[in-house]
C-alpha positions in Angstrom: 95.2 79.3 96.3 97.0 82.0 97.4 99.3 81.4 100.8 101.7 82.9 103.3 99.1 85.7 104.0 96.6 84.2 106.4 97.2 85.8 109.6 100.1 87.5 109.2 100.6 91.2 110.2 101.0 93.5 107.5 102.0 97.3 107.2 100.8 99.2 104.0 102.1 102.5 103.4 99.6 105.4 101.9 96.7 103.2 102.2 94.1 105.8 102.2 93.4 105.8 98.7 94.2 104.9 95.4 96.9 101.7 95.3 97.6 101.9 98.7 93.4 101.2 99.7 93.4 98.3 97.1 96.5 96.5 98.6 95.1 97.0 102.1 91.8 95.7 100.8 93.2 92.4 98.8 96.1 91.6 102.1 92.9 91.7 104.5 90.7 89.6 101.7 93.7 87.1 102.0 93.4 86.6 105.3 96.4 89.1 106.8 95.8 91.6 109.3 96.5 94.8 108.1 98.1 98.1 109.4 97.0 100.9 107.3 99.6 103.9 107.2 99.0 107.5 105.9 99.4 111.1 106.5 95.8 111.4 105.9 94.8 110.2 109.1 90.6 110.4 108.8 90.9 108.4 105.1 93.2 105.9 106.4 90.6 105.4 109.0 88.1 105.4 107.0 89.4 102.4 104.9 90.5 100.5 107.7 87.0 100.7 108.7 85.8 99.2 106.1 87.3 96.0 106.6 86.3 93.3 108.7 86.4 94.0 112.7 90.0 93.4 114.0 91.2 93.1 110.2 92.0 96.3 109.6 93.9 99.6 111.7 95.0 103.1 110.6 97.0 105.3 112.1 98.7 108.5 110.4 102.1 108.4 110.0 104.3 110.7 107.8 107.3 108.6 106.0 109.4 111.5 106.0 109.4 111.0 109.3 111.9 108.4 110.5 111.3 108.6 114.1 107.3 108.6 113.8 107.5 105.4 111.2 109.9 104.0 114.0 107.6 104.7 117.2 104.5 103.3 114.5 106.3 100.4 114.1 106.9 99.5 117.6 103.1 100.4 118.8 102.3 97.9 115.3 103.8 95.5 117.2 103.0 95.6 120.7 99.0 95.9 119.3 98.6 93.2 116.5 102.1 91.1 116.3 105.3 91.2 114.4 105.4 92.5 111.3 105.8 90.0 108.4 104.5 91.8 105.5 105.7 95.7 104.8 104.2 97.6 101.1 105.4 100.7 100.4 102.9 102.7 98.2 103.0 106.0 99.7 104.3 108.5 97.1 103.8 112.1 95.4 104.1 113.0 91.7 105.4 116.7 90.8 105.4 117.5 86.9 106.2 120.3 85.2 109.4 121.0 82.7 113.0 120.6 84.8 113.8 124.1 84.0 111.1 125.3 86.0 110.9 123.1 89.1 111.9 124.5 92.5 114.6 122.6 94.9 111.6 122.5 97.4 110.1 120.1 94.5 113.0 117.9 94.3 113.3 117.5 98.0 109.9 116.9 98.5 109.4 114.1 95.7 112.6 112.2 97.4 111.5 112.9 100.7 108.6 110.6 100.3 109.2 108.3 97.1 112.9 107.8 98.3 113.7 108.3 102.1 110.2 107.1 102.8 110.8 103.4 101.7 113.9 103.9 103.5 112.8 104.7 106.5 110.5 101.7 106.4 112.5 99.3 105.4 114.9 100.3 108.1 112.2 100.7 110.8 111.2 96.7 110.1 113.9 95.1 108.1 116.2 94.5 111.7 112.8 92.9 113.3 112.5 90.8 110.0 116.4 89.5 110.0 115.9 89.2 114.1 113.4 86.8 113.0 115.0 85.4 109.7 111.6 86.0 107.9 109.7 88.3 105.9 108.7 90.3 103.0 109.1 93.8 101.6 106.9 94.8 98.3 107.7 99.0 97.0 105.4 100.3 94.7 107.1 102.3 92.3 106.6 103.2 88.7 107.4 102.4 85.1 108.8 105.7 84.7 112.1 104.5 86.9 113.2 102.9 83.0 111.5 104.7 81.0 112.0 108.5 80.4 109.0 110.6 80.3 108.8 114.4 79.8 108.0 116.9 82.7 108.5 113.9 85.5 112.7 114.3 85.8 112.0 113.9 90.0 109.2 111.7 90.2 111.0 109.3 87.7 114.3 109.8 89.1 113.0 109.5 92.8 110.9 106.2 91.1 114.5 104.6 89.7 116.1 104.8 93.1 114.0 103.2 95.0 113.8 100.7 92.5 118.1 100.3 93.0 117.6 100.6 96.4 114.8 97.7 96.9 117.4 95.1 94.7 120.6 96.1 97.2 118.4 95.5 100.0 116.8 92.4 99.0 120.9 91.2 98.1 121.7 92.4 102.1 119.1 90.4 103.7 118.2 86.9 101.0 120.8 85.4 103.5 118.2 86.2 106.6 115.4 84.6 104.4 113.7 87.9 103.4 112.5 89.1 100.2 112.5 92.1 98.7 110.9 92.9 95.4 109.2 95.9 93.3 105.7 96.2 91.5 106.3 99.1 88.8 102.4 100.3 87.8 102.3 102.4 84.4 98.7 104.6 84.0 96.5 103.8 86.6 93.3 105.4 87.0 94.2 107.0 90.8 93.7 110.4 91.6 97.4 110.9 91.1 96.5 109.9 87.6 93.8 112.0 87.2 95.3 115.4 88.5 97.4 115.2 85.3 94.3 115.0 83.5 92.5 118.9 81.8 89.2 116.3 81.2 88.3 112.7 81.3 88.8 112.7 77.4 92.5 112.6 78.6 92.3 108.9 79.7 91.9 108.0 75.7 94.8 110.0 75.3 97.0 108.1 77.8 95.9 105.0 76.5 96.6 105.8 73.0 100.1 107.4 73.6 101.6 111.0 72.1 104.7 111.2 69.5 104.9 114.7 70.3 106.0 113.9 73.6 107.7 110.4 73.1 105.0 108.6 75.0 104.3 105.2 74.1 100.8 104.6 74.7 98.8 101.4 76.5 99.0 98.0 74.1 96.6 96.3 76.0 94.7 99.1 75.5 93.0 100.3 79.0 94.6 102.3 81.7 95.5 100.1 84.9 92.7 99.6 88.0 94.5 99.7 90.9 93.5 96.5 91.9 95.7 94.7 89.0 98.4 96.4 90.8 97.2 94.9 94.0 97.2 91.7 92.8 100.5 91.6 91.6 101.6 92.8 94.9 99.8 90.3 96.6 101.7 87.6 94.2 104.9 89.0 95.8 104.0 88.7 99.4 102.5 85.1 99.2 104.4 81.8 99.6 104.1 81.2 95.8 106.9 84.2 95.4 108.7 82.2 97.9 111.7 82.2 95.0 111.5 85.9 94.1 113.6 88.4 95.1 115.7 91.5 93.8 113.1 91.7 90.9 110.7 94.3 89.3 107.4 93.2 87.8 105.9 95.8 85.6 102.0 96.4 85.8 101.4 98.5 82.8 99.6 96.6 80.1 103.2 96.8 77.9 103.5 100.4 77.7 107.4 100.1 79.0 108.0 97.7 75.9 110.1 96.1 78.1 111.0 93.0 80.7 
C-alpha cells in the first residue's frame, strides 16, 4: 500500500494532458489533493474537473514565468495547504537537424524544460526546508544520456535538469527533502505523436532505426503514460522515503542502461 500521499497538497506542472494528466490522476487516486498547473488554462480545468469534488484545482500558470509560478504558489497555499508534493512535467520538444534550428528554438526549449523546473523548485523548495519536509519528482527524458539525432536542445535542455534535480536534492537532504527524476523514453503522448508522418510510425519507434542510431523498445511496446505516473508516484510516497539524487528510467530498456 502506497503511503505519504493521503491528504497531502500536491502541485503538478503541465497537467493538462499527456504525463502531466496521468500523474494528476494517480496523486488524487492516492489520496493527495492536487493543484493542476498549465498554460492551457481550459484543459487543465478540464482535468481537474474530472476528479473528485475538492480533489482536484487548475489554474494556468506559464513556468517561464517566475513571478506568476511564485504568486501561484502562494494563492496554492493560502486555498488548499502547504505544499508537500511538487512534479514537474511541463515541457516542449523541438526537432529538427542543429544546423538548422533558430536561437529562438534553443531559448524556448530551456525556457520551459530548464528554467521552468527552476523556477518551481525555487518558488516551493524555501517553504519545504521552512518546514523540513517534502518532495520534488522532474519528469525528464531518456534522451538527457542518450544521444539521439535532430533533439540536440530538447536532450540537452533534458540532461540539465536531470544535473540540476541531483544538486538540488544534495542542497536540501539535510532539511529532509527529496529530490529525484523519472526519465520516460517513447511514450504514446501527443508529444510523441507529432513526431509521427502515420500511426505505422509507433512500430517503427518500437523496433528502433540503424540509420539513425536509435535503439529501439526491448520490452517491446511504447510507454502509456500512466507507467510513467506510477513510477512517479513510487517517488513521492513514503516507500521512497530513502531515495534521493536518483534517476529512474521508464523506457522499457531502450537506454541500455542503469
Amino acid at each position: 500500500m502506497t503511503t505519504g500521499i493521503a491528504g497531502r497538497v500536491a502541485v503538478v506542472t503541465g497537467a493538462a494532458g499527456g504525463i502531466g494528466a496521468a500523474v494528476t490522476r494517480a496523486l488524487a487516486a492516492h489520496g493527495a489533493i492536487v493543484a493542476a498547473l498549465d498554460v492551457d488554462g481550459s484543459g487543465v480545468e478540464k482535468v481537474a474537473a474530472e476528479l473528485p469534488e475538492g480533489v482536484g484545482h487548475g489554474y494556468r500558470v506559464d513556468v517561464r514565468d517566475a513571478a506568476a509560478v511564485d504568486a501561484a504558489v502562494t494563492r496554492i497555499e493560502d486555498e488548499l495547504g502547504p505544499v508537500r508534493i511538487l512534479v514537474t512535467v511541463a515541457g516542449i520538444l523541438r526537432t529538427g537537424p542543429f544546423t538548422g534550428s533558430t536561437t529562438a528554438d534553443w531559448h524556448e526549449v530551456f525556457a520551459v524544460n530548464l528554467h521552468g523546473v527552476v523556477h518551481c523548485c525555487r518558488a516551493v523548495a524555501g517553504r519545504m526546508v521552512a518546514r523540513r519536509s517534502g518532495v520534488i519528482v522532474t519528469v525528464g527524458s531518456n534522451a538527457a544520456g542518450v544521444p539521439r539525432m535532430d533533439m540536440a536542445a530538447y536532450a540537452a535542455s533534458k540532461a540539465a535538469v536531470a544535473h540540476f534535480v541531483r544538486c538540488l536534492g544534495l542542497e536540501l537532504a539535510g532539511f529532509g527533502i527529496r529530490c529525484n527524476v523519472v526519465a520516460p523514453g517513447s511514450t504514446d503522448t501527443p508529444m510523441q505523436r507529432s513526431m509521427w508522418a502515420c500511426d505505422a510510425d509507433a512500430a517503427a519507434v518500437v523496433e528502433g532505426s540503424l540509420s539513425r542510431y536509435k535503439v529501439g523498445i526491448p520490452l517491446g511496446r511504447l510507454a502509456h503514460p500512466c507507467d510513467v505516473a506510477d513510477a512517479v508516484v513510487f517517488l513521492a510516497s513514503e516507500q521512497a522515503r530513502h531515495i534521493t539524487m536518483q534517476q529512474l528510467y521508464v523506457d522499457g530498456g531502450a537506454a541500455l542502461r542503469d
